[in-house]
N, CA, C and O atoms as a MOPAC input file, in Angstrom:
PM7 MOZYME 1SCF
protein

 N      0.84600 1    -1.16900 1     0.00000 1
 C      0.00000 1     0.00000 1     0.00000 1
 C      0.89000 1     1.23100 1     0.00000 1
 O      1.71300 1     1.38000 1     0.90300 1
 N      0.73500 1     2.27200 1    -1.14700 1
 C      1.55600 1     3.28800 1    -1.16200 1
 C      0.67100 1     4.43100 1    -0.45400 1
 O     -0.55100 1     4.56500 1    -0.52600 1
 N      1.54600 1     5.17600 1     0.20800 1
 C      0.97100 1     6.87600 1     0.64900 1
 C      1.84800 1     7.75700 1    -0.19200 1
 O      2.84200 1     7.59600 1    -0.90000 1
 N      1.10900 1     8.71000 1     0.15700 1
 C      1.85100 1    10.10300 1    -0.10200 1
 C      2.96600 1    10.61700 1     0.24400 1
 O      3.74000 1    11.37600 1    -0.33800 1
 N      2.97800 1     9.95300 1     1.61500 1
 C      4.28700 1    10.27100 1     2.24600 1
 C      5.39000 1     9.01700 1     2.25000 1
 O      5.10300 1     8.04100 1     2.94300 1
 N      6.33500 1     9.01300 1     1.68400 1
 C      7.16500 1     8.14000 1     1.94900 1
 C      7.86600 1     7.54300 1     2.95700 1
 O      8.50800 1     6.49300 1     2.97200 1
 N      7.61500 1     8.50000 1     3.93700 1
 C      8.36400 1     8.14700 1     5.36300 1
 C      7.50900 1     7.04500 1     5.86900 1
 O      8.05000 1     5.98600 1     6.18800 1
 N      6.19100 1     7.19500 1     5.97600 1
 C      5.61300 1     6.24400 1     6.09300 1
 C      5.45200 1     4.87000 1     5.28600 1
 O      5.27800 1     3.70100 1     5.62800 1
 N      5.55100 1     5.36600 1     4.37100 1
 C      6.06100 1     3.69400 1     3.05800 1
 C      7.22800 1     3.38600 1     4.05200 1
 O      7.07600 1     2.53600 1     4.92900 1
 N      8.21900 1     3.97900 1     3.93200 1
 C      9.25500 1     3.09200 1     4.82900 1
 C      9.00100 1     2.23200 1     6.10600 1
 O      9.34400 1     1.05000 1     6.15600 1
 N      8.41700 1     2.84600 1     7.08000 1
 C      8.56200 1     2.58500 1     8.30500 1
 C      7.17400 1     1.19100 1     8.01900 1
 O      6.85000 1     0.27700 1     8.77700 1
 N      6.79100 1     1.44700 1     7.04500 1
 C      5.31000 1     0.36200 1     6.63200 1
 C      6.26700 1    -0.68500 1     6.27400 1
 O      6.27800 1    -1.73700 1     6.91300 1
 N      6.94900 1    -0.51000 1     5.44900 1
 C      8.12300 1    -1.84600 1     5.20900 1
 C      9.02900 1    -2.61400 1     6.28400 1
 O      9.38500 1    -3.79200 1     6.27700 1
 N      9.24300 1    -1.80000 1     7.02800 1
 C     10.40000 1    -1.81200 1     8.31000 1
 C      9.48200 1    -3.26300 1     8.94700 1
 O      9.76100 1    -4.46000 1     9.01800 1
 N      7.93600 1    -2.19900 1     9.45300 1
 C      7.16100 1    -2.83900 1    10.21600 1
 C      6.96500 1    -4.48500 1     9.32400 1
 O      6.79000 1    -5.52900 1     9.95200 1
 N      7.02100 1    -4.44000 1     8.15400 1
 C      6.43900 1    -5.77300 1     7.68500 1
 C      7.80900 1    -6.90600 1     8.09900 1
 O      7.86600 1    -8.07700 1     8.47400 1
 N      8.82700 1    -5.81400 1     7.79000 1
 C     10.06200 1    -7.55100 1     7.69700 1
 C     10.73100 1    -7.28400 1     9.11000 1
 O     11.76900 1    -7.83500 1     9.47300 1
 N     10.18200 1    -6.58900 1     9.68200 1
 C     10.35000 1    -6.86100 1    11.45100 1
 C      9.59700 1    -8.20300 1    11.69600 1
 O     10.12500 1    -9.12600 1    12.31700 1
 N      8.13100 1    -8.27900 1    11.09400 1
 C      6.92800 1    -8.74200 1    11.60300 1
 C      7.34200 1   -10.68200 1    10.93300 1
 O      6.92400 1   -11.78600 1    11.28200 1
 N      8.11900 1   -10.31600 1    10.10400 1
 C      8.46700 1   -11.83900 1     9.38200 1
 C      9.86100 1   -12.23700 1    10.05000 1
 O     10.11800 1   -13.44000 1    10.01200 1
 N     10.60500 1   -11.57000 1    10.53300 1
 C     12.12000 1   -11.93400 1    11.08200 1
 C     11.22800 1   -12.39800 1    12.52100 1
 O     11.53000 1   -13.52300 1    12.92000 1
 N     10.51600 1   -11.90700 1    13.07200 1
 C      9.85400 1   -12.41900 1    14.28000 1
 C      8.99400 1   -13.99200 1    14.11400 1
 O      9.05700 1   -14.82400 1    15.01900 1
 N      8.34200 1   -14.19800 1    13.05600 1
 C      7.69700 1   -15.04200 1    12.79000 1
 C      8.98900 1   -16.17100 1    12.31300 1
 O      8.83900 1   -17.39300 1    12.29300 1
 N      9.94500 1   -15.62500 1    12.03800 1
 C     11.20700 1   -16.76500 1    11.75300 1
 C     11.48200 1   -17.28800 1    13.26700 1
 O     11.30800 1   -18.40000 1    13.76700 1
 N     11.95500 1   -16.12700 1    13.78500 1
 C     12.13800 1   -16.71300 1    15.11800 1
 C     11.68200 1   -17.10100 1    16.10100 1
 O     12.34200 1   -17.32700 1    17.11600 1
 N     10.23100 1   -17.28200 1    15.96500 1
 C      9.58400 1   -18.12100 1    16.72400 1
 C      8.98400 1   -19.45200 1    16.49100 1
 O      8.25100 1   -20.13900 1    17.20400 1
 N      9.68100 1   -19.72100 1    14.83200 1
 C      9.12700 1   -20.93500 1    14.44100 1
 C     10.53400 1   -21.48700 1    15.09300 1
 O     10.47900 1   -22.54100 1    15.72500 1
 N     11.60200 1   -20.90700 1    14.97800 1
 C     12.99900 1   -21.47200 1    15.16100 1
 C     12.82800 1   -22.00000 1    16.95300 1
 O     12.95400 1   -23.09800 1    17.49600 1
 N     12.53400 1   -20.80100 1    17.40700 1
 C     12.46200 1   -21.24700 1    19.22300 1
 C     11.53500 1   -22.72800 1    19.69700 1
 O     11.83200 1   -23.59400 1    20.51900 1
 N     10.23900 1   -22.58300 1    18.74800 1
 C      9.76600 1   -23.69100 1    18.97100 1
 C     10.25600 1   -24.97100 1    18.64100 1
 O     10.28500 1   -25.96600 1    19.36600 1
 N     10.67100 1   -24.84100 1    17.38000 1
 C     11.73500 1   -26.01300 1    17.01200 1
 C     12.51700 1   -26.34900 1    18.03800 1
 O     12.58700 1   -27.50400 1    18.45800 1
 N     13.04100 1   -25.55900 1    18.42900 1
 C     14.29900 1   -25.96400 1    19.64500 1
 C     13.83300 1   -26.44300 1    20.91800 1
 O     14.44600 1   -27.19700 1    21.67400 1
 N     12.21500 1   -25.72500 1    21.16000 1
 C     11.76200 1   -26.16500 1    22.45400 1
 C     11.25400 1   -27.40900 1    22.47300 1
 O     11.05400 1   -28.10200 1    23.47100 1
 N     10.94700 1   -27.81100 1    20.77700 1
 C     10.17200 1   -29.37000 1    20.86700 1
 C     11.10000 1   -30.39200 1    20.81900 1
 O     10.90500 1   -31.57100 1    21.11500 1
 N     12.52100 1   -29.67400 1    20.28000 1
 C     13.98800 1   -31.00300 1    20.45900 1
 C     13.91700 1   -31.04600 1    21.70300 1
 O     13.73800 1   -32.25300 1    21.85700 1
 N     13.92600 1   -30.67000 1    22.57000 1
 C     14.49700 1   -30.54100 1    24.00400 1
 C     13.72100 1   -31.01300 1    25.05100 1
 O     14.26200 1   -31.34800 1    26.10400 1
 N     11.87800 1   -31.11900 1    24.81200 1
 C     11.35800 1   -32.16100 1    25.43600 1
 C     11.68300 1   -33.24800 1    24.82100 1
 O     11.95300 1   -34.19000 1    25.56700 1
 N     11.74700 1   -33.43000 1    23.73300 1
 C     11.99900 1   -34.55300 1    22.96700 1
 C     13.13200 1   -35.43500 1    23.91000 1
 O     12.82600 1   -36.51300 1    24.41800 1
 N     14.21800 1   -34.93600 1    24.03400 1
 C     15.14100 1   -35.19700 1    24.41100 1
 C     15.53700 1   -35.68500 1    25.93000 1
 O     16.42400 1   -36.39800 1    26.39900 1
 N     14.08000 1   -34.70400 1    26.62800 1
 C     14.52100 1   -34.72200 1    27.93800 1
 C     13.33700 1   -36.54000 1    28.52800 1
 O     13.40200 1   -37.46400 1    29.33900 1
 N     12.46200 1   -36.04100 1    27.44300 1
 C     11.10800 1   -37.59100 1    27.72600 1
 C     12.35600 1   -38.38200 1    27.04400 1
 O     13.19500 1   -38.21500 1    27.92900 1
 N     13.03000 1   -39.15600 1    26.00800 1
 C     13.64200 1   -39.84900 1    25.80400 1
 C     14.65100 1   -40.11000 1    27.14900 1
 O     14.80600 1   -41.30700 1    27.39200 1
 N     15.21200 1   -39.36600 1    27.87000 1
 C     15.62200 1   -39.68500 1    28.89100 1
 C     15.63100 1   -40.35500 1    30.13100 1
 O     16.52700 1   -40.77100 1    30.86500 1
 N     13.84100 1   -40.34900 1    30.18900 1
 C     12.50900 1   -40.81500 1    31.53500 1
 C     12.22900 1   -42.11100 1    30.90800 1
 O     12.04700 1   -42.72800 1    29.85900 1
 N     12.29300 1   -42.14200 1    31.98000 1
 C     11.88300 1   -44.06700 1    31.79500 1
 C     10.37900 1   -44.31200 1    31.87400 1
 O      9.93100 1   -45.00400 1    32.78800 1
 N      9.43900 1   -43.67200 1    30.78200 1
 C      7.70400 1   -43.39400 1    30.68800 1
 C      7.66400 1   -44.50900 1    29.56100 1
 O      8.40600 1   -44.53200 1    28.57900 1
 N      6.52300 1   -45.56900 1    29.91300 1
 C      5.93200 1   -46.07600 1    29.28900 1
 C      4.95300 1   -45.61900 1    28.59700 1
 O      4.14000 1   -44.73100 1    28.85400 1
 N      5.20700 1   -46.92900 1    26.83900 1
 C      4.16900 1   -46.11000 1    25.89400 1
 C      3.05900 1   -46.66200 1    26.15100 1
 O      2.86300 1   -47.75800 1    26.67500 1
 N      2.08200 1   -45.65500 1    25.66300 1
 C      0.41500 1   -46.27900 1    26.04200 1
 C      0.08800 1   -47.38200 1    25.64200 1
 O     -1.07300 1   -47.69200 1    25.91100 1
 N      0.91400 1   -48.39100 1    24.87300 1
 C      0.53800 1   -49.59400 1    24.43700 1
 C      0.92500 1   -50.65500 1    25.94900 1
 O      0.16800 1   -51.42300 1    26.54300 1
 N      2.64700 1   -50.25900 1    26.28300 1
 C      2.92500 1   -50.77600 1    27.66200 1
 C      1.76900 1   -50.16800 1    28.73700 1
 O      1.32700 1   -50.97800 1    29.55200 1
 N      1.40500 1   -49.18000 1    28.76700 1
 C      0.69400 1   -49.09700 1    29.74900 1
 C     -0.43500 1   -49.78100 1    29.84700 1
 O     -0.95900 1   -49.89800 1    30.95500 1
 N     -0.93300 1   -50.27500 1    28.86700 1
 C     -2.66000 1   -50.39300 1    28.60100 1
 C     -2.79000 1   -52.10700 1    28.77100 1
 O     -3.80200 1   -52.71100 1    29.12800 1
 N     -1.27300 1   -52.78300 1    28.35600 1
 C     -1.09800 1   -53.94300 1    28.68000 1
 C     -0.88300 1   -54.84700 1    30.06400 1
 O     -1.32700 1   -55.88800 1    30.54800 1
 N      0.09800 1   -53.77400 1    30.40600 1
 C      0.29600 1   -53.59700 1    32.17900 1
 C     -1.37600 1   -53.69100 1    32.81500 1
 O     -1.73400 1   -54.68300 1    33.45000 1
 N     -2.08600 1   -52.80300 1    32.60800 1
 C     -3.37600 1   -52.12500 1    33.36000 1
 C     -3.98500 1   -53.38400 1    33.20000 1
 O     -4.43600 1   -54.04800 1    34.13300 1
 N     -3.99700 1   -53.81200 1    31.63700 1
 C     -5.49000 1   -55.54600 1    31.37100 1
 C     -4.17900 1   -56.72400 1    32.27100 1
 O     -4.81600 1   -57.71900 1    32.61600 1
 N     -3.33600 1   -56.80800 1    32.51300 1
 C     -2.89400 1   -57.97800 1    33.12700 1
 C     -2.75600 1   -57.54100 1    34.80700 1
 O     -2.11900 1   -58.38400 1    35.43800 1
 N     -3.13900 1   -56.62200 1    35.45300 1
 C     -3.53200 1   -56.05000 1    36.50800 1
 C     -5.28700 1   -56.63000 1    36.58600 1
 O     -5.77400 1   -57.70500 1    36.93600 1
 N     -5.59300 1   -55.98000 1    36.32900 1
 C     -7.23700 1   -56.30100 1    36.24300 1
 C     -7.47400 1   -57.58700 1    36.31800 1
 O     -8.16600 1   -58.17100 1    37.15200 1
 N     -6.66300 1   -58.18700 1    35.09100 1
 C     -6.81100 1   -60.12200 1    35.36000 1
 C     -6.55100 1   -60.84700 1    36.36300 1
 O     -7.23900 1   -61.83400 1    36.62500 1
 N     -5.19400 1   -60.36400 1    37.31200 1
 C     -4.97500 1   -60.71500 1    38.14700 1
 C     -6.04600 1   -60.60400 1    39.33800 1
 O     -6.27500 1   -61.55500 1    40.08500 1
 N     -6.71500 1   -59.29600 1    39.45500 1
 C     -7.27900 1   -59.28700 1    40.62000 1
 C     -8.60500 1   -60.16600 1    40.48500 1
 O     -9.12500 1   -60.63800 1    41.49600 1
 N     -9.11200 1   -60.36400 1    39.27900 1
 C    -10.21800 1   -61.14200 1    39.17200 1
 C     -9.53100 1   -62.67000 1    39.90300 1
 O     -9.81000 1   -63.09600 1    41.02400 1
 N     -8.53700 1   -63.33100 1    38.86100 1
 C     -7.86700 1   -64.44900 1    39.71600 1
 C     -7.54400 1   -64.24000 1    41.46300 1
 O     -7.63600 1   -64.94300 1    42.46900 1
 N     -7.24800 1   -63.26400 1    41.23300 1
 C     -7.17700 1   -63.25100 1    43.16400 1
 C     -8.56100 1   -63.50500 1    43.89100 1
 O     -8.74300 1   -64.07100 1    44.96900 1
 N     -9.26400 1   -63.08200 1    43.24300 1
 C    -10.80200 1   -62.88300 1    44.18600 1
 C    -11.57700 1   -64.27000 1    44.37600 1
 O    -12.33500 1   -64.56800 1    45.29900 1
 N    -11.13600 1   -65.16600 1    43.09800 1
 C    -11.66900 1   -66.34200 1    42.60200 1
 C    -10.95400 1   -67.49700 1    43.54100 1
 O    -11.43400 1   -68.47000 1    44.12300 1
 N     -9.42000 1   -66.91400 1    43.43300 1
 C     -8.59900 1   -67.82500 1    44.50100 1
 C     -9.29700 1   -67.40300 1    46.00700 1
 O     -9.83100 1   -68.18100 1    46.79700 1
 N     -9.21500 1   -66.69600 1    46.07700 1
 C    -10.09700 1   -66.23000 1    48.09300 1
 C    -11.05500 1   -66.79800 1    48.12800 1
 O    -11.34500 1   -67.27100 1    49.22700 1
 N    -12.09500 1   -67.05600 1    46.87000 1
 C    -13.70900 1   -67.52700 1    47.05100 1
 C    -12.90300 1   -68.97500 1    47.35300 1
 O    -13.08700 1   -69.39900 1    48.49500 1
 N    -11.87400 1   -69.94300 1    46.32900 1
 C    -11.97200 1   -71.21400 1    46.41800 1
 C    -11.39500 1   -71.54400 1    48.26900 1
 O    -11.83700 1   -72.28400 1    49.14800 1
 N    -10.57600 1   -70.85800 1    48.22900 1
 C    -10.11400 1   -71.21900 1    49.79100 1
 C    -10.91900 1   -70.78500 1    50.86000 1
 O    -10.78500 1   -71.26800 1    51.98500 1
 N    -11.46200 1   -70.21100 1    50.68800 1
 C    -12.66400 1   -69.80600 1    51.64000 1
 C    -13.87400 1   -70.89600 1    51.41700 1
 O    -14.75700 1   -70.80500 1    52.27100 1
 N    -14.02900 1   -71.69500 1    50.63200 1
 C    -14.66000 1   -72.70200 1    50.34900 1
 C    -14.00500 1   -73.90400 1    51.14400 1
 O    -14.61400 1   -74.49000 1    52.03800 1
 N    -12.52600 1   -74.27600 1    50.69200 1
 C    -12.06200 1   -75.34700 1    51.01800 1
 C    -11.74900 1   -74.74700 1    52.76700 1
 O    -11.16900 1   -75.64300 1    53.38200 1
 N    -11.93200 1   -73.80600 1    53.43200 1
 C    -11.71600 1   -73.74500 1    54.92600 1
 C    -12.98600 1   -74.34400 1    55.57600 1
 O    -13.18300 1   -75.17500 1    56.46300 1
 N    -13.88000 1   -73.47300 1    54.65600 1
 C    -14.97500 1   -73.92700 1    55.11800 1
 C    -15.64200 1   -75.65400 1    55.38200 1
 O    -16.47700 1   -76.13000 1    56.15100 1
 N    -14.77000 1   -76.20400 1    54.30800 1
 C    -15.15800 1   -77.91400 1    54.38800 1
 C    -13.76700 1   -78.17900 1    55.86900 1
 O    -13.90500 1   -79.12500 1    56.64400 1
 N    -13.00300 1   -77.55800 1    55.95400 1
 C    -12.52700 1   -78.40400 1    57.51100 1
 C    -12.84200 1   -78.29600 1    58.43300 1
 O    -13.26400 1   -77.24600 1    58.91900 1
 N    -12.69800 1   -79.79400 1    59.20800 1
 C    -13.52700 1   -80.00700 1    60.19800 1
 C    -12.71200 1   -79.02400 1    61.24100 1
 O    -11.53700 1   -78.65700 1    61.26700 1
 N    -13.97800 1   -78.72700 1    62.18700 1
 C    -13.33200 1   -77.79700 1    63.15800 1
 C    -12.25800 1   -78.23300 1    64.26100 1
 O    -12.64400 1   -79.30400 1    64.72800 1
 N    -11.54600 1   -77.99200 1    64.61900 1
 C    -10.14700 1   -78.35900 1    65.35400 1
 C    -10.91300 1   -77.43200 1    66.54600 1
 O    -11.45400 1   -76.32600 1    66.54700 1
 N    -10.62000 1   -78.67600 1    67.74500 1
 C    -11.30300 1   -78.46800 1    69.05300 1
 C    -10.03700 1   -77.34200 1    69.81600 1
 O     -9.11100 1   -76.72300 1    69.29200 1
 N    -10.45700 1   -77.42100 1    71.11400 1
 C     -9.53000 1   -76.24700 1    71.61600 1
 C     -8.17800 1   -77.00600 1    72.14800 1
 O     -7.24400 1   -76.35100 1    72.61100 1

């Protein structure tokens, strides 16, 4: 967009490739900020949601087997004969 006044054409230009050297450098910072979690989670010993989700269903299974084992022995206590004093 041209004016009349040129001083303002300038400082209209200034403002535009200020406005793009900024937009460089904040694509650049983010870049750097997403290496660096990158880098720092590669470090942590975090399971992926596939380990987790596998972990969680062989948890769950277990406690069903646990509950099933308590019912059977609580069954088989129940069949012994009582032991006097």
């Amino acid at each position: 967009m041209q004016t009349r006044n040129p001083f303002i054409d300038d400082l209209t230009k200034m403002a535009n490739g200020a406005m793009g050297a900024l937009s460089g450098v904040k694509d650049e910072v983010e870049a750097r900020v997403r290496d660096q979690i990158a880098k720092i989670l590669d470090g942590m010993d975090i399971p992926r949601r596939d380990e987790f989700e596998a972990v969680k269903a062989m948890a769950a299974k277990a406690r069903e087997e646990n509950e099933a084992l308590k019912q059977q022995i609580a069954e088989l206590q129940a069949r012994l004969p009582n032991p006097g004093p």
